[in-house]
N, C-alpha and C positions, 0 to 999 in steps of 0.2 A: 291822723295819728302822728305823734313826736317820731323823733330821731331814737328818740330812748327807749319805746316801746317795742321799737323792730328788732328782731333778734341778730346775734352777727349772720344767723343759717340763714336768716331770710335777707340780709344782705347782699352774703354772697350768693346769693342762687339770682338775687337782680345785678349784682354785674355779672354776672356768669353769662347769664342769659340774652341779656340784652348788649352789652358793652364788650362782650369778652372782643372782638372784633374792631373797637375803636379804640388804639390804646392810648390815644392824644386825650384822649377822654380819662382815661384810666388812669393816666399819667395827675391829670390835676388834682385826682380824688384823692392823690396820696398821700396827701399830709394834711387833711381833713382832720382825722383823728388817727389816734396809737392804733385802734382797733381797724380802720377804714385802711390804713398803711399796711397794717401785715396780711389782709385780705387780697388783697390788690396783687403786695408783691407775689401774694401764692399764686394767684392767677396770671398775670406778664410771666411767670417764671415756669410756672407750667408746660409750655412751649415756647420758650425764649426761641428755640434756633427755626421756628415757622417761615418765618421767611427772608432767607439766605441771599436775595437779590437784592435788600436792603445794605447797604452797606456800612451807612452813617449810624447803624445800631450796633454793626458788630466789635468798635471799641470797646463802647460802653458795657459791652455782655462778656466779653473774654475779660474788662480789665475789672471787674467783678470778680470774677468766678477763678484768678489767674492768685486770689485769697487765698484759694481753697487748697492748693498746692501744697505739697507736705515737703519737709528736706527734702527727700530722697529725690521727687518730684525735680526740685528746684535746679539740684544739682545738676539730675539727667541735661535739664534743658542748657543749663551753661554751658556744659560740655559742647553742648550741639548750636552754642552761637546766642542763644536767649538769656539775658539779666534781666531776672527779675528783679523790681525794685520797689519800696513805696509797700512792702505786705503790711496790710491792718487787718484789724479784727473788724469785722463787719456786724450788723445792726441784727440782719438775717443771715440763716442758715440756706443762702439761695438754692445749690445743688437740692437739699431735701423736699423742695418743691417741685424738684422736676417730675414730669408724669410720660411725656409724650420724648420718647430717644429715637431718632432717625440719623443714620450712619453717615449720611450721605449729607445731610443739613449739616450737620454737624461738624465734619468735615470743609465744606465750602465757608462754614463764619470763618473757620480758622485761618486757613489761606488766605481770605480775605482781608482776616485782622492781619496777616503777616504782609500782605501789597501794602496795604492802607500803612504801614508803619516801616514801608521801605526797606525792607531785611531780605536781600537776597541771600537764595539758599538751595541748594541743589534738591531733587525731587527726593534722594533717600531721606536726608535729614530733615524735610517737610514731612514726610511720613513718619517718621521718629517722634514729631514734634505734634503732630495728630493723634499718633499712638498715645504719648504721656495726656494730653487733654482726656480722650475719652478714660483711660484708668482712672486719671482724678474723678472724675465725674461717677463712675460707674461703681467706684468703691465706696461712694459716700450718695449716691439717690437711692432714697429707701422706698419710693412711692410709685413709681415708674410704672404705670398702665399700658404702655401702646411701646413697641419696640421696630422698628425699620434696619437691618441689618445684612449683610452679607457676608460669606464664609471666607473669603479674600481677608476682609479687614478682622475679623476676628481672628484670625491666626498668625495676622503681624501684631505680634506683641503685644494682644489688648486682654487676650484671656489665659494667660499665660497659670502656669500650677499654683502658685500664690494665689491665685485672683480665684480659682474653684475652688481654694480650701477655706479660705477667706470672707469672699465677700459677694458669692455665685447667690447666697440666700438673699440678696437686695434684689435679685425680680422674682422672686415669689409671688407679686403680687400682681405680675401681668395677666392683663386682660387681652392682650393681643400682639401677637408677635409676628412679622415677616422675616420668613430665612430665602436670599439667594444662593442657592446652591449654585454661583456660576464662579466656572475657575476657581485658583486656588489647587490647595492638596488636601481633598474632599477625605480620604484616606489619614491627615497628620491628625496624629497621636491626642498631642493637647486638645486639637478640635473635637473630634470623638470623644472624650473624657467628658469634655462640655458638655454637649447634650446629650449624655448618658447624667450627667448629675443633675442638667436642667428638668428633663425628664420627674426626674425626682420629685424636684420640690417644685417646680410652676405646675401648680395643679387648678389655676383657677382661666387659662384661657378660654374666652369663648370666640375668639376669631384668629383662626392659625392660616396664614400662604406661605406658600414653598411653591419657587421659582426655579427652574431646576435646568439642563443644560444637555440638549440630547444629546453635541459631538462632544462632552468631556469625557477625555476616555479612563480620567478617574473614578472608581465606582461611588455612585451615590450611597449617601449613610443608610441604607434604607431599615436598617433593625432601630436605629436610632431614632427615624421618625417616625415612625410605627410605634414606639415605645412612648413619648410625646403625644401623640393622637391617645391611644388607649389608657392612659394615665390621667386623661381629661376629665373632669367631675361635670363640665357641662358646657361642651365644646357645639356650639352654633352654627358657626360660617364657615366655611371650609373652603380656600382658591387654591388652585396647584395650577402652573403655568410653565409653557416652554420657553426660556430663550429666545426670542428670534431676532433679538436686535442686531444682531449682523449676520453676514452671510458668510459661508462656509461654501464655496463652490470647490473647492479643493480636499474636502474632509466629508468622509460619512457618518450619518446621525449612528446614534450606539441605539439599538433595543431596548426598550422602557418595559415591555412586559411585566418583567419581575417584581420593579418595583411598581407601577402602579396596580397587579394583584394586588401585592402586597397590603400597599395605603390605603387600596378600595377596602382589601378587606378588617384593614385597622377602623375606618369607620362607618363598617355595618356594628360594632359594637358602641357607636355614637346615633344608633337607631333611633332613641327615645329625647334625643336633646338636637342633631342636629336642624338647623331649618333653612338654613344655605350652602348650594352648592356651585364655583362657577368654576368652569373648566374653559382654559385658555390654548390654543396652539397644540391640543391635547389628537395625538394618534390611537383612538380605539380599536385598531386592527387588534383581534388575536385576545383581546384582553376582558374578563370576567367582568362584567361590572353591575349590569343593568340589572340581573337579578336578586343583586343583592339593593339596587338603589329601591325596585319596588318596596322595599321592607320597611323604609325611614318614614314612618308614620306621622311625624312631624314636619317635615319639609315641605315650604313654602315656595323658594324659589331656587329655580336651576336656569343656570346659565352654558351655552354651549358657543366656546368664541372663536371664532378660525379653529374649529377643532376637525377630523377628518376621520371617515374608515367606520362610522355608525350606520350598521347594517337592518334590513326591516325585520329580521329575528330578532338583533336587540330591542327594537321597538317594540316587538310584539313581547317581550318580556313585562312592557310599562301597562298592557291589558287590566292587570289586576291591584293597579298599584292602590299602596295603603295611607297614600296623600292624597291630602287636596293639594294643589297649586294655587299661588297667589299671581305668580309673577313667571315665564318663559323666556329665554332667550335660545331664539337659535338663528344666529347672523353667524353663520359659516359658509362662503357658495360653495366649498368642498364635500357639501353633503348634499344628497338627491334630493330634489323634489318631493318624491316619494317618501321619503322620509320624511321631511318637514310635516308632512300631510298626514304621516300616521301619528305623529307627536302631538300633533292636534289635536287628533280625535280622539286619543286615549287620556290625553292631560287637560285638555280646554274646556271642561265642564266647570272646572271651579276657577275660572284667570280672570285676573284683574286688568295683566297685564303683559302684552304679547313686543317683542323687540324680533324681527323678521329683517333678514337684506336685502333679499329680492320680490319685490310683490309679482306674484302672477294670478290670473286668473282660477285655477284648480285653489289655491289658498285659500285666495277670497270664497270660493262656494265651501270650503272646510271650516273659515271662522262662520260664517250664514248657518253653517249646518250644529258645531261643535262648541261657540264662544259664546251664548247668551251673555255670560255676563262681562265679556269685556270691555274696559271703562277706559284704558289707554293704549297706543299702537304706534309702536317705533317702526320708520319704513327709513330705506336708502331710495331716495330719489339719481337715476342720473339720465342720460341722453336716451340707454338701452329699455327703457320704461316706454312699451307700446301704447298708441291711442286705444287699444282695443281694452288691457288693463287697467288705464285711466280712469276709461267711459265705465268698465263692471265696477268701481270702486264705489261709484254712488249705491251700487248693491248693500253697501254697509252701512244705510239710513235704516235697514231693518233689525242691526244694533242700535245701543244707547251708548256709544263710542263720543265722552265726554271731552277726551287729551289727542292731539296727534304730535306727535315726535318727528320731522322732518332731520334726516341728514342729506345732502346737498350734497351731490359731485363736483369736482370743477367746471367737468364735459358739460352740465347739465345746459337745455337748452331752454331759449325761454319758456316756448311754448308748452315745455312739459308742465312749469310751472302755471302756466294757465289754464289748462286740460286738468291739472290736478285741483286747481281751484273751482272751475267748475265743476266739477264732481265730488266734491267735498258734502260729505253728510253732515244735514243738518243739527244733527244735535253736537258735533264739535263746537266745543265753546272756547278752548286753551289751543294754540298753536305756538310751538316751539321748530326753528331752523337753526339749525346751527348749517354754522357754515355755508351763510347765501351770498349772494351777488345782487348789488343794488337794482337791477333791470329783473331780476327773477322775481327780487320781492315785490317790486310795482307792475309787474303782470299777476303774480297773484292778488294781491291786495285790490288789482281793476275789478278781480272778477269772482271772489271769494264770496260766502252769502252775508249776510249783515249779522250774524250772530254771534260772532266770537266776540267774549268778554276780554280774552285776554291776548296777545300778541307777544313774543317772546324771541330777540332774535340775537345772534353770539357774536357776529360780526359788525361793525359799524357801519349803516348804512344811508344814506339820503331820506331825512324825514318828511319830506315834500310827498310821499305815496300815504303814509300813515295819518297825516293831516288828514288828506281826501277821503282814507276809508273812515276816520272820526264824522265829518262832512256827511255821507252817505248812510252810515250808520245810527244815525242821529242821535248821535253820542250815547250808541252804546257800547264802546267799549273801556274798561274798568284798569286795565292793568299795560305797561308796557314794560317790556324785559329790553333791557341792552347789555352790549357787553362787559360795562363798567362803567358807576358815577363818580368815578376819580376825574377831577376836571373836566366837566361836560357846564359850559356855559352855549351853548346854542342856543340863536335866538326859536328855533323852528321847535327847539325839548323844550322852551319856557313855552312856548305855544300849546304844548300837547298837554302841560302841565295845569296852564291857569282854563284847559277846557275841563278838569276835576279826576285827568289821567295820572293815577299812581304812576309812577318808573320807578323800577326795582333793578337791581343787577339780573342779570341772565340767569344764574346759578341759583338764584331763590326760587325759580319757578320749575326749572330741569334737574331731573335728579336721573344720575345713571342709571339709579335702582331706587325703586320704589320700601326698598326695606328700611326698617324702623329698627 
């Protein structure tokens, strides 16, 4: 088929698809044709600030987009030490390409553009000068999908009354928003105005988190988010998370009851649309929730993350639930055993896919009894992993347990990983480790069965074990996961290579979650 006969839609859906990820690649298409150039730049520009460790890009993208600047803009910045100079009219409209805002990316090009360009400047007027970027940007991206954001930086100067009366209808069209509710004046004025307007008009999310701060002893928005939740026309995912990134051994956590009533109960009236739910650093004590989760007749997968205080009455809420489950997680060791067990048995009829911290034995005889059809299984391997739990894991050949998921301690001792290798059921074909130790991996790999197609591991490791299991396996294994083909000239990876061994990144093969 010609060049001419392909439509531009089916263009862009092959770079999208295939190249959006190489953009040395993308970069050459671009003066192909008129029509290959404005495709291209919709896509580079799509996520221009992805990744903020690059440095040698972020010139080229602030002195782009430093166009887009309007007087008032201009001015701000003089005053604050910035001449701009050299403004032209550009080819594209870059901002209106943008889809994907992350606050924090966004933030680090800038800074960076200002090291990279030598302009020392105290931290207020860096912030001033962060502040003016994201309004440029925010008043004129009309397309804007995916939003990453926190209530700190929104209330320094970016959404100021102008900008709600103005130009709050350019994310109308989000599909997905993150709010950190951490610090900040959770309470100011302007802020609440925001998402009382956002509320409004973002009506089309279908994946909302809210990260939220149990020692701020400012009160969360909670009528605000609840207002957001319930105004959702077809709200899907749903993450709520605590804080924990630093410690507070001097300050006490504030009581969440209220508001997470509150949330739980904003989406039981998301009954009929949502299909994910993953709950992070989450305290259940005291709090209503599980009999309204039995109601969500759509949900697929629940996750429960260091979360604490789930008792076996709420379990026994999950009895009569009106889902199937695709997907489980429950790697909290702050909840019983018991619990874990009754989660099973009430939810593990319909799972694809189980993510567990601690394997013990009563488990394993509740997947044998409750998981017919589980196909993949996330376990924590470390030192405290008894030979006794080991040995019963071969019990799980009487599944059709397809994937195994390995996370790795440091403590982890070899022999675990030997014990675990042999007892590895047979119909495992995919193994992913993250996080091993080159001696762990070459005691399992000694003593693993010959049937795994694929190997998949996150850490760089000695390929001198992986040859040998090719060797033993008499080549069959298909696929090798590493943790990145960016400069990988190894003589021992051309080795594994010219034996008809794919190698893929790690990340193509491991997915946190199984969801689509």
């Amino acid at each position: 088929m010609s060049l001419q006969k392909l439509t531009y839609d089916c263009f862009y859906i092959l770079f999208n698809k295939h190249l959006y990820n190489d953009r040395s690649t993308l970069f050459t298409c671009l003066f192909v044709t008129r029509s290959w150039g404005e495709m291209i730049t919709r896509l580079l520009y799509a996520n221009p600030f992805e990744n903020p460790k690059h440095k040698k890009n972020h010139i080229r993208i602030i002195s782009t987009l430093k166009n887009f600047l309007n007087q008032r803009e201009m001015d701000q910045l003089s005053r604050n030490g910035i001449i701009i100079k050299n403004v032209r009219k550009t080819f594209y409209n870059y901002p209106k390409y943008l889809k994907v805002y992350n606050q924090k990316n966004i933030r680090k090009v800038i800074l960076n553009w200002l090291d990279i360009k030598k302009i020392e400047l105290n931290d207020e007027t860096k912030d001033n000068i962060v502040s003016l970027f994201h309004y440029m940007l925010l008043r004129q991206c009309e397309n804007i999908k995916q939003m990453n954001t926190s209530s700190t930086s929104l209330i320094r100067n970016i959404f100021n009354n102008r900008f709600i009366e103005n130009y709050i209808k350019n994310l109308s069209n989000l599909k997905s928003i993150q709010f950190d509710f951490v610090g900040g004046e959770l309470n100011n004025r302007i802020f609440l105005e925001f998402l009382r307007k956002l509320s409004n008009i973002c009506l089309k999310l279908e994946y909302l988190q809210i990260n939220i701060d149990k020692y701020n002893s400012n009160p969360q928005p909670i009528k605000e988010i609840c207002s957001i939740i319930k105004n959702q026309r077809n709200l899907k995912r749903f993450k709520i998370s605590n804080d924990e990134s630093r410690t507070h051994a001097f300050r006490t956590s504030n009581s969440q009851n209220k508001l997470l009533d509150d949330i739980f109960l904003s989406l039981y009236s998301k009954k009929d649309s949502l299909v994910s739910l993953d709950f992070v650093y989450i305290n259940f004590k005291g709090v209503s929730f599980f009999k309204n989760l039995k109601c969500l007749s759509n949900l697929k997968y629940l996750r429960f993350r260091n979360c604490k205080k789930i008792t076996l009455d709420n379990c026994e809420e999950l009895r009569s639930s009106s889902f199937e489950l695709l997907e489980l997680s429950i790697q909290s060791s702050k909840l019983k055993s018991e619990v874990k067990i009754m989660m099973i048995e009430y939810l593990g009829g319909s799972l694809r896919r189980l993510m567990i911290d601690k394997l013990t034995i009563p488990i394993i005889d509740a997947l044998l009894d409750y998981c017919s059809c589980l196909e993949t299984l996330d376990i924590k391997i470390s030192s405290n992993v008894t030979l006794q739990v080991l040995q019963n894991f071969s019990k799980l050949s009487k599944l059709n347990i397809k994937n195994l998921n390995i996370t790795s301690s440091s403590d982890c001792r070899d022999s675990t990983f030997k014990n675990l290798a042999q007892n590895l059921p047979t119909s495992v074909e995919v193994v992913s480790i993250r996080y091993p130790r080159s001696y762990n991996i070459k005691q399992f790999l000694d003593n693993v069965h010959c049937n795994l197609t694929t190997i998949n591991l996150q850490d760089n490791i000695n390929y001198k074990p992986i040859l040998d299991y090719i060797e033993k396996s008499n080549n069959h294994l298909k696929f090798l996961g590493i943790a990145t083909l960016e400069n990988k000239r190894s003589s021992a990876l051309k080795m594994i290579k010219d034996k008809g061994i794919k190698v893929v990144e790690f990340n193509s093969i491991y997915r946190e979650s199984d969801y689509e």
